[in-house]
KEKE-3310 file (N, C-alpha, C; in steps of 0.2 Angstrom, whole numbers, plus 5000, padded with zeros to 4 digits):
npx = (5354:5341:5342:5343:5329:5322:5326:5321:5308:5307:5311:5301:5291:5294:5292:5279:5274:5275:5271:5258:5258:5259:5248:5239:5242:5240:5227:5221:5226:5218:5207:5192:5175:5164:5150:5138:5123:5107:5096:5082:5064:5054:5065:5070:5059:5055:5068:5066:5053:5057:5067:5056:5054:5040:5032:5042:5044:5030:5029:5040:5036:5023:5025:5033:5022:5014:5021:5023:5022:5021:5027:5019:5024:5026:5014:5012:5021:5017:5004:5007:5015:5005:4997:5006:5006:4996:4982:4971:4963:4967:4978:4972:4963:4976:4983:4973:4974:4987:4984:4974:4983:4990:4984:4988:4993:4992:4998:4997:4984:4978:4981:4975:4962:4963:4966:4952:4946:4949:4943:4933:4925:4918:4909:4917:4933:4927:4926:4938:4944:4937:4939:4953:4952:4942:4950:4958:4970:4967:4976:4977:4977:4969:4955:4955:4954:4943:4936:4937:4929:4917:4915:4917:4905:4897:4892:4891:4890:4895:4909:4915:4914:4922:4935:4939:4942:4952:4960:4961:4970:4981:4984:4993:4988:4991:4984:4972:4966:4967:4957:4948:4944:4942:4930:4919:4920:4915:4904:4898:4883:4880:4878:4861:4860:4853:4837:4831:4817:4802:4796:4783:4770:4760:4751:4744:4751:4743:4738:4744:4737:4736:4732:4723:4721:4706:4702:4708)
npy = (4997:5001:5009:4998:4992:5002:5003:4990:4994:5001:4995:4985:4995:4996:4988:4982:4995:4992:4980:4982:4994:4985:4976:4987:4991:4977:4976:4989:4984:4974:4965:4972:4965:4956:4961:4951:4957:4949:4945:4952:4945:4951:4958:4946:4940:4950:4949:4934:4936:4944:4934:4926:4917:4912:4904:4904:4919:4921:4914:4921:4933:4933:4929:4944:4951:4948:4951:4963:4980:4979:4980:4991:4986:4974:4968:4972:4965:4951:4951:4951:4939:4930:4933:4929:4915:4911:4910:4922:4928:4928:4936:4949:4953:4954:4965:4976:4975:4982:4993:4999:5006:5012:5024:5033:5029:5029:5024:5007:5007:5009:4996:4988:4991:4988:4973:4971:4972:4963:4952:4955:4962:4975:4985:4984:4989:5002:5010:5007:5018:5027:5034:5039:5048:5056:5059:5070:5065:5060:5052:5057:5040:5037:5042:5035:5023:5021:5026:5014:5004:5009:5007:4993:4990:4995:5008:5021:5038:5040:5032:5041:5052:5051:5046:5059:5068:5061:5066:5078:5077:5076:5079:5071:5058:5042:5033:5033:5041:5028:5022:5029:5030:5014:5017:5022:5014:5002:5004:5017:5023:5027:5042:5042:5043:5058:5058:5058:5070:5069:5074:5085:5085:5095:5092:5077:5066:5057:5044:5053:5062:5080:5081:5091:5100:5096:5090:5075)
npz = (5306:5306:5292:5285:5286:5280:5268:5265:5267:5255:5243:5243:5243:5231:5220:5223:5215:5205:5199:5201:5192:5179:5179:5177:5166:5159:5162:5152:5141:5137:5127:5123:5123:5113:5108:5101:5091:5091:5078:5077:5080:5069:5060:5056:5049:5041:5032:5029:5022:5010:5003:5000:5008:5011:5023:5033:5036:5039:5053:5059:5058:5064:5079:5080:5078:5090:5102:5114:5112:5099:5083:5069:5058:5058:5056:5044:5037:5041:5036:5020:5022:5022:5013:5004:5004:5002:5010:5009:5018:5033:5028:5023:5039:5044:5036:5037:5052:5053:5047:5055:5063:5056:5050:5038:5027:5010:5000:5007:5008:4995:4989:4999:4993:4978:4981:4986:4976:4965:4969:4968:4979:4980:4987:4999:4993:4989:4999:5007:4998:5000:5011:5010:5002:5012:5023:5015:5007:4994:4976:4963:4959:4968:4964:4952:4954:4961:4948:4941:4950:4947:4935:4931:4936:4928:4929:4920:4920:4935:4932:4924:4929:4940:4932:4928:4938:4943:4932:4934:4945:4941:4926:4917:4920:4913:4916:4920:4908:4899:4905:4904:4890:4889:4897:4887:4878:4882:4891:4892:4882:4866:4859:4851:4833:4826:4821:4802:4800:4793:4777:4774:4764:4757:4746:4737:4724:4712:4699:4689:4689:4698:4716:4724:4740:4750:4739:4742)
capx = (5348:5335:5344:5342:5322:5322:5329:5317:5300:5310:5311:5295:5285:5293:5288:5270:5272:5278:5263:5251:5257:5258:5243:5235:5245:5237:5218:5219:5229:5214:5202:5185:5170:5162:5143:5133:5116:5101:5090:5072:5058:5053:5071:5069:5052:5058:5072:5063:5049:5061:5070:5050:5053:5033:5030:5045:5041:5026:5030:5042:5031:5017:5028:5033:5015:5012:5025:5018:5023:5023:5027:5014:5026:5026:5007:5011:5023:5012:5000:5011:5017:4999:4994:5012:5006:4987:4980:4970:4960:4973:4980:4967:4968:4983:4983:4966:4975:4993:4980:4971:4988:4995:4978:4987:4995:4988:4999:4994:4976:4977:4986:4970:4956:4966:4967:4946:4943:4952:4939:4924:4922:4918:4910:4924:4937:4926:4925:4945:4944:4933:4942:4956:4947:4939:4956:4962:4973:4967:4977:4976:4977:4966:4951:4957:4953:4936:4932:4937:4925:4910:4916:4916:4898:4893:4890:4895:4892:4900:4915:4918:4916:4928:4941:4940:4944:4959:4965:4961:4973:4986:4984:4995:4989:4989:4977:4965:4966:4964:4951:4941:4942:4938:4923:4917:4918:4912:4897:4895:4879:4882:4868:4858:4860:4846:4832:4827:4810:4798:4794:4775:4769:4753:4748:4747:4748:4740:4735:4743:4733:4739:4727:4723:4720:4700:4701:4711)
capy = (4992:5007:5010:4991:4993:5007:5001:4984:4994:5004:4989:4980:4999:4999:4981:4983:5000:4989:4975:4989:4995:4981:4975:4991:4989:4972:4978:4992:4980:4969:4969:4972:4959:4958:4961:4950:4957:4944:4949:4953:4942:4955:4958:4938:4939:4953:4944:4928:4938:4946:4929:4921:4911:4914:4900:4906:4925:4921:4913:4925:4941:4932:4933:4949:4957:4947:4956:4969:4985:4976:4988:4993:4984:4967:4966:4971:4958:4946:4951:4949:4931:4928:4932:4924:4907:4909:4914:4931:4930:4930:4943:4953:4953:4957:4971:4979:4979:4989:5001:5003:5010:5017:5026:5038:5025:5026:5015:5001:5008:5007:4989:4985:4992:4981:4968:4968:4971:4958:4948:4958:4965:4982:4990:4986:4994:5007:5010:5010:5023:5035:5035:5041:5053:5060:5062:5073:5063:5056:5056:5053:5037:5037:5041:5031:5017:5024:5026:5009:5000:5013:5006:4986:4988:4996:5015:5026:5045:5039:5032:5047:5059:5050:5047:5066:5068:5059:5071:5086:5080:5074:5080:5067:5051:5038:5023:5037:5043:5026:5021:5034:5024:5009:5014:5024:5009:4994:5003:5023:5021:5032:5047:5042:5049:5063:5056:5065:5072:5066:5080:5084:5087:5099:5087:5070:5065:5049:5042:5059:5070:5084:5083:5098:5099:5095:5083:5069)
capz = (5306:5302:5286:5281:5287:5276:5262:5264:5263:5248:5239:5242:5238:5222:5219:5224:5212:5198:5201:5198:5183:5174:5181:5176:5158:5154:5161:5146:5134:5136:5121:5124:5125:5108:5110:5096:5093:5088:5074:5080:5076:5064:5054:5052:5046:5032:5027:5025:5016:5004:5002:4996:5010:5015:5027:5038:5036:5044:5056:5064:5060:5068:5083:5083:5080:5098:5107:5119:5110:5092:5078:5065:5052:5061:5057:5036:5036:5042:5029:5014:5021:5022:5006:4996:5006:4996:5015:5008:5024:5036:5024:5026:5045:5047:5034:5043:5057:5051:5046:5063:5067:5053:5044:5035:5024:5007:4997:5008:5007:4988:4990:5000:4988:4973:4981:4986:4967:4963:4972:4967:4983:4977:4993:5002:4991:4987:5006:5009:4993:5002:5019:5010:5000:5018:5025:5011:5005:4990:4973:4955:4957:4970:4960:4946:4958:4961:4942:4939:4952:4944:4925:4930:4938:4923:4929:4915:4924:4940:4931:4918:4933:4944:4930:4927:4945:4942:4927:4937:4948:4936:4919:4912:4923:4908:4918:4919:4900:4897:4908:4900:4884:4889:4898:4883:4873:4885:4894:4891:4878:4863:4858:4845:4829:4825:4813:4797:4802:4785:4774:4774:4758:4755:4742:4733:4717:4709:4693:4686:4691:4705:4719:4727:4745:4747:4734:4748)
cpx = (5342:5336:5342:5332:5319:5323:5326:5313:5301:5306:5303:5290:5286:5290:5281:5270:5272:5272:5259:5250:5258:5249:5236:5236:5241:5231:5219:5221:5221:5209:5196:5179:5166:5155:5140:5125:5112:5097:5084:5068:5057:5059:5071:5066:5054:5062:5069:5056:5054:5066:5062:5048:5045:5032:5033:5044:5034:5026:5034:5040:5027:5019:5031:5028:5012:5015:5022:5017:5024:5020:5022:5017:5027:5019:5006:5014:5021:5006:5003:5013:5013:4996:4999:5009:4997:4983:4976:4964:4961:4976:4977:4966:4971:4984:4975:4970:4982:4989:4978:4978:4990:4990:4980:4992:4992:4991:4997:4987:4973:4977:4980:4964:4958:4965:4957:4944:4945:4948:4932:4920:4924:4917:4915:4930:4937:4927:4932:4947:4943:4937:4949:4955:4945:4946:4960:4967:4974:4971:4974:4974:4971:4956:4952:4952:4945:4931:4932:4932:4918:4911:4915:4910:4894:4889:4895:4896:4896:4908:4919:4919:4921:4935:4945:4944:4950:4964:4964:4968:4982:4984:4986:4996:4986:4983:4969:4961:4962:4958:4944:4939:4940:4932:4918:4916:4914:4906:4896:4889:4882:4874:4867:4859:4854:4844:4830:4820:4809:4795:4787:4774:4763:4748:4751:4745:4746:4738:4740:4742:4734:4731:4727:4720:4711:4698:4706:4704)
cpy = (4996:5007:5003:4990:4998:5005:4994:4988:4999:5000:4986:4986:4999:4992:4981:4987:4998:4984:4979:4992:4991:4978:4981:4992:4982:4974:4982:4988:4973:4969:4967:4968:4963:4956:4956:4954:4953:4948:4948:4949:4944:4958:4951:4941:4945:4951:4938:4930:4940:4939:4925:4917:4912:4911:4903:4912:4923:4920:4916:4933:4941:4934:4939:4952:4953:4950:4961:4976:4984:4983:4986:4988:4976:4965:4966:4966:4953:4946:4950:4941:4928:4926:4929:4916:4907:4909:4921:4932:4932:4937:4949:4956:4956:4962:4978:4981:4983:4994:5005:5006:5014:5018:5029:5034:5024:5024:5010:5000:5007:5000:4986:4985:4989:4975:4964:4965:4966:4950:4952:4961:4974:4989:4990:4990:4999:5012:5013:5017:5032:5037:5040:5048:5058:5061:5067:5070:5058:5062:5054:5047:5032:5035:5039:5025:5014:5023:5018:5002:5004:5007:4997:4985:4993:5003:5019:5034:5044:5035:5037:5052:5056:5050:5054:5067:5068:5064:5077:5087:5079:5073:5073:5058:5048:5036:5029:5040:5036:5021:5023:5031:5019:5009:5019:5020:5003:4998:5012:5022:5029:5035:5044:5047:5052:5060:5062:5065:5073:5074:5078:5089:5089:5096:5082:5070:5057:5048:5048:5063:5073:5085:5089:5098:5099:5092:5078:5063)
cpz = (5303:5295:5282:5281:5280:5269:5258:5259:5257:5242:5238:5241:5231:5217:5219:5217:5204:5197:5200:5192:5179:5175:5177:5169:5154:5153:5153:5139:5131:5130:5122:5121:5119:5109:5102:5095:5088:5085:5078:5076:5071:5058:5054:5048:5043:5028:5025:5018:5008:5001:4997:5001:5014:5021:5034:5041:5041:5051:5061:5062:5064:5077:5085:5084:5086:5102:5111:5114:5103:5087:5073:5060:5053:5057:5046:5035:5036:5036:5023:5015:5019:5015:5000:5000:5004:5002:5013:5014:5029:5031:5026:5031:5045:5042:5038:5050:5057:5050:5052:5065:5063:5046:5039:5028:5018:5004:4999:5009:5000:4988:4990:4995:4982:4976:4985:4980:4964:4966:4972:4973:4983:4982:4996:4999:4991:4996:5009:5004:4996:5008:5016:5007:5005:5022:5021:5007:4998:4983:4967:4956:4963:4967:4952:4946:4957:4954:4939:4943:4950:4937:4925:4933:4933:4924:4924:4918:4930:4938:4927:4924:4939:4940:4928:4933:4944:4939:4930:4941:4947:4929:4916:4915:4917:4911:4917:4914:4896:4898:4905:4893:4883:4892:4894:4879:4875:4889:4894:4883:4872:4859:4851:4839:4828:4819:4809:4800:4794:4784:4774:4767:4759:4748:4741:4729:4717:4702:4688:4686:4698:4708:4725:4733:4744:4743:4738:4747)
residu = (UNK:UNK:UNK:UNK:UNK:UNK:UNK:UNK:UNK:UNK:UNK:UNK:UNK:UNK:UNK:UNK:UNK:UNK:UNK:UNK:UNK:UNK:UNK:UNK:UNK:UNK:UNK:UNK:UNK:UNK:UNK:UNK:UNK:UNK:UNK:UNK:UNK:UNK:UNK:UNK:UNK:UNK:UNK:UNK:UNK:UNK:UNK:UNK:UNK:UNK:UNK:UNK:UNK:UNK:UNK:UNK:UNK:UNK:UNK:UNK:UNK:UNK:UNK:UNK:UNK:UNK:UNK:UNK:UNK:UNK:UNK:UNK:UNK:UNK:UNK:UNK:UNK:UNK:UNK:UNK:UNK:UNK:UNK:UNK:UNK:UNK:UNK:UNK:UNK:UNK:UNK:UNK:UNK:UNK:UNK:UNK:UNK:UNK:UNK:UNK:UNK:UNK:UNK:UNK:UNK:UNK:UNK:UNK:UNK:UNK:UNK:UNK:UNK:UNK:UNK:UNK:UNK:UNK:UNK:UNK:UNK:UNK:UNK:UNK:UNK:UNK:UNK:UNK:UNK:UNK:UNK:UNK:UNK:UNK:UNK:UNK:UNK:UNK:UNK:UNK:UNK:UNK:UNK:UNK:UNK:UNK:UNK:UNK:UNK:UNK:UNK:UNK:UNK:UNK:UNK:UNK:UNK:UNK:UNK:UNK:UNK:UNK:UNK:UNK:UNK:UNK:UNK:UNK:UNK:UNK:UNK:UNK:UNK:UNK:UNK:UNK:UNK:UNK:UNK:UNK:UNK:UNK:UNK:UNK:UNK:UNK:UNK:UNK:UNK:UNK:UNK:UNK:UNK:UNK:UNK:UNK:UNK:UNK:UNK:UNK:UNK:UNK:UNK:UNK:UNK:UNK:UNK:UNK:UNK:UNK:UNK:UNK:UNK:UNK:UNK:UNK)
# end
């Protein structure tokens, strides 16, 4: 009878032993739970910008530059939707403030000084111009910039000596080569030629007859 006891819980450990290993065969065989991940407010809102689509671009950069912890590039995008939906005030905005964050950016500091002149506001541009200038980091095309808001307000020294600037700091920058020539032609004044100075003659004739100083 022992032997038949014996021989059960044989039987029914190897059973269990068997139930486990399958069990623990199927767990591993099983194929892992596929995570989708959701674009972010912000990879919308650059797709839909680079797609044109402005309206929608905005609308999901908007919400990302509301986020708590919203990224510097949340707030360019929002400017560019801004400005492709004829918005240049909002634009504005929302480029002013990518900068408060990210000052050292002067592509989108040029961006901005083009895009005052463009609208004739000249202190402002000139403004973004010098900020870059004062941080070191102005370049060629920096005082290109510069000479071209002196050149459309009709300063001639102050736009010959900023395009200069420029070539000091790029020999072969064209805009500023030909900057130079248009404001040599449209508002640098050109030196007077030198007048003859009248000969003075120690005498005059008349009638024929040389008249001798004293006789006048």
């Amino acid at each position: 009878m022992r032997r038949s006891l014996f021989r059960s819980a044989g039987a029914a450990g190897a059973v269990a032993a068997a139930l486990l290993v399958s069990a623990c065969q199927q767990e591993a065989a099983a194929p892992a739970p596929v995570i989708v991940q959701t674009p972010s407010a912000l990879e919308q809102g650059m797709t839909a910008l680079r797609m044109g689509d402005y309206g929608r671009a905005a609308a999901w950069c908007r919400q990302a530059a509301d986020e708590v912890a919203a990224a510097p590039e949340a707030f360019l995008c929002l400017g560019d939707a801004e400005r492709g939906m004829g918005n240049r005030a909002a634009a504005e905005a929302a480029w002013l403030a990518y900068l408060d964050r990210m000052p050292n950016d002067v592509v989108r500091r040029h961006a901005l000084a083009r895009f005052y002149m463009e609208e004739g506001r000249f202190p402002q541009a000139q403004q973004q111009l010098e900020r870059v200038s004062q941080m070191g980091l102005g370049t060629a095309e920096t005082f290109f910039l510069i000479a071209e808001i002196y050149r459309a307000q009709g300063q001639c020294q102050g736009a010959m000596g900023s395009y200069q600037q420029s070539l000091r700091l790029d020999a072969g920058y064209m805009p500023a080569r030909d900057g130079m020539e248009r404001a040599r032609r449209e508002i640098c004044p050109r030196a007077p030629a030198p007048r003859a100075r009248p000969r003075v003659q120690d005498r005059m004739t008349g009638g024929g007859a040389v008249l001798r100083p004293g006789q006048w």
